[in-house]
C-alpha positions as CSV (number, residue, x, y, z in Angstrom):
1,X,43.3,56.8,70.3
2,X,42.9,55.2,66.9
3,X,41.3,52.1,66.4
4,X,43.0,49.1,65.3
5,X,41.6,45.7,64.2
6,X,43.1,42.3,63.2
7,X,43.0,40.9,59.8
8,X,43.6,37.5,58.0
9,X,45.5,38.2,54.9
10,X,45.6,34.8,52.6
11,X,48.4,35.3,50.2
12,X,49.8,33.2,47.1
13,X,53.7,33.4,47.5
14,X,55.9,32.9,44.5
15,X,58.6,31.5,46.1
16,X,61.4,31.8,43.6
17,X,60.3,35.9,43.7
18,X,59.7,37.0,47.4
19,X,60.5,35.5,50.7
20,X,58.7,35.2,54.4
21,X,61.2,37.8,55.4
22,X,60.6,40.7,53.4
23,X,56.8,40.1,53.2
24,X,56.9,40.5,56.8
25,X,59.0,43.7,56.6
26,X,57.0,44.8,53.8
27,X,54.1,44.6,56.6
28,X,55.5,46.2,59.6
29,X,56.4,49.2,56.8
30,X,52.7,49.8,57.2
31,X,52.0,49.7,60.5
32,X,51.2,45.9,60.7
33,X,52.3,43.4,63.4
34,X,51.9,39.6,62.6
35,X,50.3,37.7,65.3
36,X,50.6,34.2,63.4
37,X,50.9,32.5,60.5
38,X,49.5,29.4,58.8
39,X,50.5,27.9,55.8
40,X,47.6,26.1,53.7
41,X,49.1,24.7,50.6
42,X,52.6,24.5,49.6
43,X,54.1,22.9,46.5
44,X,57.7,24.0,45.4
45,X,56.7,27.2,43.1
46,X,54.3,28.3,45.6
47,X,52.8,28.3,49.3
48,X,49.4,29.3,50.3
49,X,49.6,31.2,53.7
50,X,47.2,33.2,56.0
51,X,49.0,35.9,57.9
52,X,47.1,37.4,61.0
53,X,47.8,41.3,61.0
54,X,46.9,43.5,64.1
55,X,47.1,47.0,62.3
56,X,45.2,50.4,62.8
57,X,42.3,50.6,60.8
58,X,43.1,53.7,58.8
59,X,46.5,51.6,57.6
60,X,44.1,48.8,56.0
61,X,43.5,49.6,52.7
62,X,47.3,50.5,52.6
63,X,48.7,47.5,53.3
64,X,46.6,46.0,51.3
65,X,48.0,47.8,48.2
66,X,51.1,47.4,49.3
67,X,51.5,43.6,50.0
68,X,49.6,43.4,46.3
69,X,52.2,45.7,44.4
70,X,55.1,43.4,45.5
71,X,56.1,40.9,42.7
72,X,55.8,37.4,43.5
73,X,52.6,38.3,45.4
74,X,49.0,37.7,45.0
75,X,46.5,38.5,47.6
76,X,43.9,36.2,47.2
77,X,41.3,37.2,50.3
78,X,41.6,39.5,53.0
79,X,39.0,38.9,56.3
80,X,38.3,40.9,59.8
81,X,38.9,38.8,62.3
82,X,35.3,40.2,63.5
83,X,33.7,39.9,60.5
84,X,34.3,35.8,60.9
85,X,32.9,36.4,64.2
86,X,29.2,37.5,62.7
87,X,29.3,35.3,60.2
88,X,25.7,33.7,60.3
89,X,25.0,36.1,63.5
90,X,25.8,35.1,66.9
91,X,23.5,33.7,68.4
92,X,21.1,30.8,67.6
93,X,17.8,28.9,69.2
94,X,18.2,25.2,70.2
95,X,15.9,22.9,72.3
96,X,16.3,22.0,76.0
97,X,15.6,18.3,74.9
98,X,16.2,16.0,71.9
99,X,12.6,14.6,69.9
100,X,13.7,11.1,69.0
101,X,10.4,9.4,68.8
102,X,6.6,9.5,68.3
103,X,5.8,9.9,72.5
104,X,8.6,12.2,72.9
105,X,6.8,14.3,70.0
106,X,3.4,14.1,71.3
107,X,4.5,15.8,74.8
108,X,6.2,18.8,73.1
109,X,4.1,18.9,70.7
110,X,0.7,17.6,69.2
111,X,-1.1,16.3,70.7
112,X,0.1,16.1,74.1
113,X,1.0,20.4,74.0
114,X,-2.4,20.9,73.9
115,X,-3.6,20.6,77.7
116,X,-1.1,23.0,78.2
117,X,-2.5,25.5,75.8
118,X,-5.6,24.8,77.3
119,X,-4.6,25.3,81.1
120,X,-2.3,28.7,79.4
121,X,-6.1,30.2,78.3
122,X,-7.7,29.3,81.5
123,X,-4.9,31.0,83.4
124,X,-2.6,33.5,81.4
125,X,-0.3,33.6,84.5
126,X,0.7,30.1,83.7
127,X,2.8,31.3,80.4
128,X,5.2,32.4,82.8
129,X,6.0,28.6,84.2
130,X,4.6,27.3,81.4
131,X,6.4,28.9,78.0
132,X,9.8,30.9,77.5
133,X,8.3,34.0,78.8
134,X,9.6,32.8,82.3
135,X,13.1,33.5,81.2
136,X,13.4,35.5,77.9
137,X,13.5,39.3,77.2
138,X,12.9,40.9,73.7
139,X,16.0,43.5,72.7
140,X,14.1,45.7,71.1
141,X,15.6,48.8,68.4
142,X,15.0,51.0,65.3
143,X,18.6,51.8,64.7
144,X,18.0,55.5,65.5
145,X,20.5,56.1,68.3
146,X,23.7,53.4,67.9
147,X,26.4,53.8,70.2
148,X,29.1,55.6,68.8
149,X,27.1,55.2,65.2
150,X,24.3,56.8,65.2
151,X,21.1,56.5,62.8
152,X,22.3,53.2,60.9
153,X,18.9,52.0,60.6
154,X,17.4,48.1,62.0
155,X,19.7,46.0,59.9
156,X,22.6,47.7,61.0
157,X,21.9,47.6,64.2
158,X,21.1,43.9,64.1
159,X,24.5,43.2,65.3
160,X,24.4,45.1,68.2
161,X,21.4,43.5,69.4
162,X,22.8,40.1,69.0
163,X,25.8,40.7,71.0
164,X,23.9,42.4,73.9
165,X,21.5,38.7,73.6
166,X,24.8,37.1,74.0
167,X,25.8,39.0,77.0
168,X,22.5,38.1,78.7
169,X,22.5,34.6,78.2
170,X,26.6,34.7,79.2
171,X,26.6,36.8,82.2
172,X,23.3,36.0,83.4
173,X,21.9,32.7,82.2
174,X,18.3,35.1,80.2
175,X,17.7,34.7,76.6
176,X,17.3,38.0,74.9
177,X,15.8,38.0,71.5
178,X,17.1,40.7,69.1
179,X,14.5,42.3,67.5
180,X,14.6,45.5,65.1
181,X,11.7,47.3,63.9
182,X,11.5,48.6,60.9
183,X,9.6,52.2,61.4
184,X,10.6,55.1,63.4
185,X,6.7,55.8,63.8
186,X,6.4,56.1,67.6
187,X,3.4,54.6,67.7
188,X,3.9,51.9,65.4
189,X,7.0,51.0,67.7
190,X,4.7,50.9,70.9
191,X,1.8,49.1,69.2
192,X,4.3,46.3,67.9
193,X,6.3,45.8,71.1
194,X,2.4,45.3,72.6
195,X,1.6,42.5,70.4
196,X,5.3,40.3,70.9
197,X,4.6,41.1,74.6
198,X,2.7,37.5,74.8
199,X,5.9,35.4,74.8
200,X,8.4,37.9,76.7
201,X,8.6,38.6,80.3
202,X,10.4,41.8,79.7
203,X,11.6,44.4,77.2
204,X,15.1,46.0,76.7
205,X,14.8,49.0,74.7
206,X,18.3,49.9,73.2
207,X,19.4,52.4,70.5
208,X,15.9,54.2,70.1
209,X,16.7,58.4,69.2
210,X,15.8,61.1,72.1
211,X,13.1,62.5,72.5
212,X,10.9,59.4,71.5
213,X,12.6,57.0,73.5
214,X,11.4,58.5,77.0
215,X,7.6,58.8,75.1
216,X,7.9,55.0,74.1
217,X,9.3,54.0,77.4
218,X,6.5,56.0,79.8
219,X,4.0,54.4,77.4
220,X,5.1,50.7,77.3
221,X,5.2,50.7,81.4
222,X,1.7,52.2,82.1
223,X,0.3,49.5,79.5
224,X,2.4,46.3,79.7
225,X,2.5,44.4,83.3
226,X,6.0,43.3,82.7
227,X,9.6,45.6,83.3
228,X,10.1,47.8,80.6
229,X,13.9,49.3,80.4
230,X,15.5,51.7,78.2
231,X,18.8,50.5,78.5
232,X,20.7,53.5,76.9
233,X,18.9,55.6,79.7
234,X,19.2,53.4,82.8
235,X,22.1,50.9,82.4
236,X,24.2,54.1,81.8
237,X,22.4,56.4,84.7
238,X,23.0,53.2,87.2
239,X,26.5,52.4,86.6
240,X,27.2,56.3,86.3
241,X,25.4,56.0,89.8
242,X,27.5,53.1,91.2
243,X,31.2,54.6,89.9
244,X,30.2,57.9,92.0
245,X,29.6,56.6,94.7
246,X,33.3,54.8,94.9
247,X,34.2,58.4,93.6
248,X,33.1,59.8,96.7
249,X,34.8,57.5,98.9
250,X,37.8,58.5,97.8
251,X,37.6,62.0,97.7
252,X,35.7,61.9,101.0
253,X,32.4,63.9,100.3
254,X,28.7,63.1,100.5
255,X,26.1,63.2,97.8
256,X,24.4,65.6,99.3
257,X,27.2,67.9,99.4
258,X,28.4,68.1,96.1
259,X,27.6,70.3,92.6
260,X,27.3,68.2,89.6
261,X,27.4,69.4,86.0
262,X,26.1,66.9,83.4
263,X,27.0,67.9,79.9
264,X,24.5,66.3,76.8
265,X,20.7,65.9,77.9
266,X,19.8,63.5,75.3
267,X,18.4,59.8,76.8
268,X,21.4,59.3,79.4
269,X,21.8,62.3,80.0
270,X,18.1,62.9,81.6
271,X,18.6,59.6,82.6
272,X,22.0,60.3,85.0
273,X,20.5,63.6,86.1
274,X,17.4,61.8,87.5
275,X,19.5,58.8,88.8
276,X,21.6,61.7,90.9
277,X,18.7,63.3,92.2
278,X,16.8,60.1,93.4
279,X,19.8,58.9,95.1
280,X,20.0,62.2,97.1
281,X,22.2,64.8,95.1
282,X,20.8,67.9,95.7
283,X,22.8,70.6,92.7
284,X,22.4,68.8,89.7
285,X,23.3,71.2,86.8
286,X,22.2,70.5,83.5
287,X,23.9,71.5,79.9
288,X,23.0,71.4,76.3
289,X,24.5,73.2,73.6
290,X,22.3,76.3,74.5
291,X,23.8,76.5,78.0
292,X,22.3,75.5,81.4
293,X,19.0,74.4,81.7
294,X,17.5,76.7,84.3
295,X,13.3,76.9,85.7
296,X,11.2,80.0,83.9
297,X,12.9,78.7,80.8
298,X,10.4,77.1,78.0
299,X,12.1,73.8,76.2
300,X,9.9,71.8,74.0
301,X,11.2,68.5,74.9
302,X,9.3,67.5,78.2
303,X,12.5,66.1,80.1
304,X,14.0,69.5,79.9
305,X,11.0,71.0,81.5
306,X,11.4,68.1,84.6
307,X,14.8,68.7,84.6
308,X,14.1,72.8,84.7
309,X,12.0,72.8,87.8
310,X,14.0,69.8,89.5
311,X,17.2,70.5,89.3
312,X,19.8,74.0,89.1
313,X,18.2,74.8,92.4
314,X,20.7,77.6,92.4
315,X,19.3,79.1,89.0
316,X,23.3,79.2,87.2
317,X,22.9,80.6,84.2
318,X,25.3,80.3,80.9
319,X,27.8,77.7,79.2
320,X,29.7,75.1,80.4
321,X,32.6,77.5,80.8
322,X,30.8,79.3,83.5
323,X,28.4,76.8,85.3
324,X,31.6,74.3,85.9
325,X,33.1,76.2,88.3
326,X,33.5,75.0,92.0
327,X,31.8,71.5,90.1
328,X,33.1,68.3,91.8
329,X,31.5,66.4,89.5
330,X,31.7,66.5,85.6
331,X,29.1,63.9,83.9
332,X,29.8,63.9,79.9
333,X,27.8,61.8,77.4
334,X,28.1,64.2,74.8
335,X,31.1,63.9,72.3
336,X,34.6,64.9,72.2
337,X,36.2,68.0,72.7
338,X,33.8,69.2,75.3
339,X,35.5,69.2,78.3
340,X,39.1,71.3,78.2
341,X,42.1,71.5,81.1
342,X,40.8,75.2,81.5
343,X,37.4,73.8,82.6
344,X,39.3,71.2,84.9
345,X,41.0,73.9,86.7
346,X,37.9,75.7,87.5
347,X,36.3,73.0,89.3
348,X,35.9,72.5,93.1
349,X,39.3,70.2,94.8
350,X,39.7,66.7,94.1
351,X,37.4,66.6,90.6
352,X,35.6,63.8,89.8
353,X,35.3,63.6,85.4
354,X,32.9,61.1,84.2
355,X,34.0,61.4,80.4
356,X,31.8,58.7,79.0
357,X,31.0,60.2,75.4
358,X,32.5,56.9,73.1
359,X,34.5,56.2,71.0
360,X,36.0,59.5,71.6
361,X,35.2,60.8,75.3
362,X,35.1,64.7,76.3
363,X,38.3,65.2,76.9
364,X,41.7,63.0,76.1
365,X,42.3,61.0,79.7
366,X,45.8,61.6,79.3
367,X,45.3,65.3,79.0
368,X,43.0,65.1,82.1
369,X,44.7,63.1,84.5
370,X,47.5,65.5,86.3
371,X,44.2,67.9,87.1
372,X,41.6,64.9,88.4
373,X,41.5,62.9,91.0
374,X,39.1,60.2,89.5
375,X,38.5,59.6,85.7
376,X,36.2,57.8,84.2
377,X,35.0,56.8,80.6
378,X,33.1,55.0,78.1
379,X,35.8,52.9,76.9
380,X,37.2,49.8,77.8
381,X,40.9,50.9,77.1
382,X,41.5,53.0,80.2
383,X,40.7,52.7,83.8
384,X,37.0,53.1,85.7
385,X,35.0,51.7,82.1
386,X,31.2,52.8,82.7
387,X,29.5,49.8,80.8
388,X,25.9,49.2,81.0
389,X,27.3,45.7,80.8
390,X,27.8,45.5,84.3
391,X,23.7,46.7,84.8
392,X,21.0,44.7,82.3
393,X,21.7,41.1,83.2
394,X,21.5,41.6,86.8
395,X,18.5,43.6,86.9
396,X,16.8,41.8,84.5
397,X,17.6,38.7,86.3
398,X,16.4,39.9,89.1
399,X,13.3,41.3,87.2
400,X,12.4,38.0,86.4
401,X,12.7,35.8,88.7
402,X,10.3,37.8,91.0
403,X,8.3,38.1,88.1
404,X,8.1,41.9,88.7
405,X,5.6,44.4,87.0
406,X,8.4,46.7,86.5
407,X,11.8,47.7,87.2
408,X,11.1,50.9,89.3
409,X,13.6,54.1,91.2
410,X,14.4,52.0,94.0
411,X,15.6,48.9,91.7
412,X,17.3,50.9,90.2
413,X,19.4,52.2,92.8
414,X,19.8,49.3,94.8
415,X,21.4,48.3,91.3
416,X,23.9,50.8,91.7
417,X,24.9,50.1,95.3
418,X,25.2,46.5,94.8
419,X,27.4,47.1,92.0
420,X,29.5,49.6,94.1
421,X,29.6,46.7,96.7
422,X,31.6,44.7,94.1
423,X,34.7,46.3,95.0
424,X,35.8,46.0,98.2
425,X,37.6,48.9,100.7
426,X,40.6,46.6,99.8
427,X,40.3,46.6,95.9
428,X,38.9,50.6,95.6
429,X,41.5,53.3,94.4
430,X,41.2,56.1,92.0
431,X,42.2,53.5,89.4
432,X,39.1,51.0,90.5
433,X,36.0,52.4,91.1
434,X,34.0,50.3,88.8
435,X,34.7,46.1,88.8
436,X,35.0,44.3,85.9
437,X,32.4,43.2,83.6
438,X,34.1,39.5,83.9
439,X,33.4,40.2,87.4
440,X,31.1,37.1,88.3
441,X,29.9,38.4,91.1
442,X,28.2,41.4,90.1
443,X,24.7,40.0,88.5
444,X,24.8,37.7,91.9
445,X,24.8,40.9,93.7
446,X,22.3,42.9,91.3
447,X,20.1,40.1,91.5
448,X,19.5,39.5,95.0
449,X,19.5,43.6,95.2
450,X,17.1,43.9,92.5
451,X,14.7,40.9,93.9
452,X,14.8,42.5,97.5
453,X,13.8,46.1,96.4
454,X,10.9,44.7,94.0
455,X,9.7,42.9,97.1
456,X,9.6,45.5,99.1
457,X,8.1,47.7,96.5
458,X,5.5,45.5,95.7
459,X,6.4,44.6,92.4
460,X,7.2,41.4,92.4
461,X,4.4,38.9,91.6
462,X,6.6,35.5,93.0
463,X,9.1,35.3,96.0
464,X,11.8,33.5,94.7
465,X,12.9,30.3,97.1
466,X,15.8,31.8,99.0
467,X,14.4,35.0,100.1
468,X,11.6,33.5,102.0
């Protein structure tokens, strides 16, 4: 499962010294495969190409050395095809109309804007028709928690945040603003988000550490009147939610028959156990590295207290090695190595293994898939991807076009189900549980979802047009 990547090698070829042909070979030697070739100068001594390489990362350097050991061979730059991609970032602000004269100036802004500052101060409400608070959500980070990354701090994680703006304003027609903090103060993180709040009308809280994400989240809902979603926590729990119940289908048993063992209580973790439990699974089993977590127990970090005297109603004590057997349900976002074929054989007929731990998951799918009947991971290179992808722009499209307080239990399930309803009896197999993320129809079907549960929740401060 290593990772690969495609590069853009510009080289200076002496042509009296080396050919095409053995630069190529020279290239597949070290695990590189060209894609294409462009040639950007040529005289009659020399040529000027640009080779695109797919080759596994850990092969780059050497390649590299290679190619520039050969005689007749200069290597003048060397680029990552997604590198060029970033370059700048990847996203950018534009206006809705051009200014190409004094009265087209004087409506958007002086002095025509300000009537509508005025009628804004009269009625706050208005900013929500009036300004880009109707449709824009801040993407909020400190760089604490990065998938896959870890603590890489708020300019690293500046990428991240770009791309997930992308995905909203692809998938779902929202503009996300990325925005990283940077303090890891809890309260300095909750006082800022407090003061942007003005010109968002909601906030996507992404790649914040455990425990402080749950304290920033809890606070940030009981003091803003707009939705407030850890992303990390819910998008995972939801989709988590939505591929078990496809699960079930196929292995023909109900939620509230079936014992579940969810391995790594950090902020999706917590997050999938309470998702379970709402939507009516009754033997959720939680495990950390100290074992189960089990009531009478005293944890420190408040979730494991909920979880304690909500879940494990059957008091199992002990390790993963002896709380997964009879499981039908392994939920992983840990890391790698976790779950073993000896564990697999343990659990209950027809197991379910939600290996979502990225880049590497709990266990190797290959390894797991004669002793499963459903598999699931993190990653997009195997069957049954959990992707939060396939959650935020729905339910925040949803969120805010019924201009809801919050993004509540129910939303969230009815989140799940609709995405579950994305793949029809046809379509579902043990290889399908979960539709794409190119799957257009999915934010349709989170939306209306979404919009109908904050209605009848009594959220939503505005019925949108076609559900009156």
């Amino acid at each position: 499962m290593a990772s690969s990547s495609t590069i853009i090698i510009r080289l200076e070829i002496r042509k009296s010294a080396i050919t095409f042909g053995e630069i190529a070979m020279a290239i597949g030697s070290r695990g590189g495969d060209i894609i294409a070739t462009d040639v950007i100068r040529t005289s009659q001594e020399t040529a000027i190409r640009d080779i695109t390489v797919h080759v596994p990362d850990d092969n780059n350097m050497a390649l590299i050395e290679h190619l520039s050991s050969l005689d007749g061979l200069k290597v003048v730059n060397v680029s990552d095809r997604t590198f060029l991609v970033h370059l700048g970032g990847k996203i950018e602000v534009t206006p809705k109309m051009p200014v190409k004269n004094r009265e087209e100036l004087s409506h958007v802004y002086t002095p025509g804007v300000a009537k509508v500052c005025r009628a804004i101060h009269q009625d706050e409400s208005k900013a929500f028709s009036l300004t880009i608070k109707r449709n824009t959500v801040a993407i909020v980070s400190d760089g604490t928690a990065v998938l896959g990354l870890g603590d890489i701090g708020p300019y690293g994680a500046m990428p991240v945040m770009e791309g997930k703006a992308m995905l909203f304003k692809q998938l779902a027609g929202v503009d996300g603003f990325p925005i990283c903090l940077d303090t890891r103060d809890t309260e300095d993180i909750i006082r800022t988000i407090k003061n942007i709040a003005p010109a968002f009308g909601g906030i996507n809280l992404e790649d914040i550490s455990s425990p402080r994400c749950f304290e920033i989240e809890e606070r940030l809902k009981e003091e803003l009147d707009i939705p407030v979603f850890h992303d990390d926590q819910h998008g995972t729990a939801v989709v988590m939610l939505a591929g078990l119940l496809n699960a079930l289908k196929i292995v023909d048993k109900g939620l509230e028959d079936i014992k579940v063992v969810v391995v790594g209580i950090g902020a999706a973790g917590v997050a999938c156990s309470k998702m379970m439990l709402s939507a009516g699974v009754r033997n959720v089993i939680a495990v950390d590295r100290q074992g189960a977590i089990v009531a009478g127990e005293t944890y420190s970090n408040p979730m494991w207290s909920w979880l304690a005297d909500n879940s494990n109603p059957g008091q199992e004590r002990g390790k993963l090695d002896e709380v997964i057997v009879d499981a039908d349900v392994f939920v992983g976002v840990s890391g790698p190595g976790v779950l073993t074929t000896d564990h697999l054989r343990r659990m209950a007929r027809d197991p379910i293994v939600f290996a979502m731990a990225n880049p590497e998951p709990e266990i190797d799918p290959e390894l797991a898939e004669p002793l499963v009947r459903v598999m699931a991971t993190g990653r997009s290179d195997y069957p049954n991807q959990i992707n939060n992808v396939l959650c935020f722009p729905g339910i925040f499209r949803g969120a805010l076009e019924c201009r809801a307080r919050s993004i509540n239990e129910r939303m969230k399930l009815a989140a799940a189900e609709a995405i579950a309803a994305a793949v029809s009896e046809d379509e579902l197999s043990e290889q399908y549980i979960i539709p794409s993320v190119f799957n257009e129809e999915v934010v349709i079907r989170v939306r209306a979802a979404v919009i109908r549960a904050a209605i009848e929740t009594g959220v939503a401060r505005r019925i949108p047009r076609d559900f009156r």
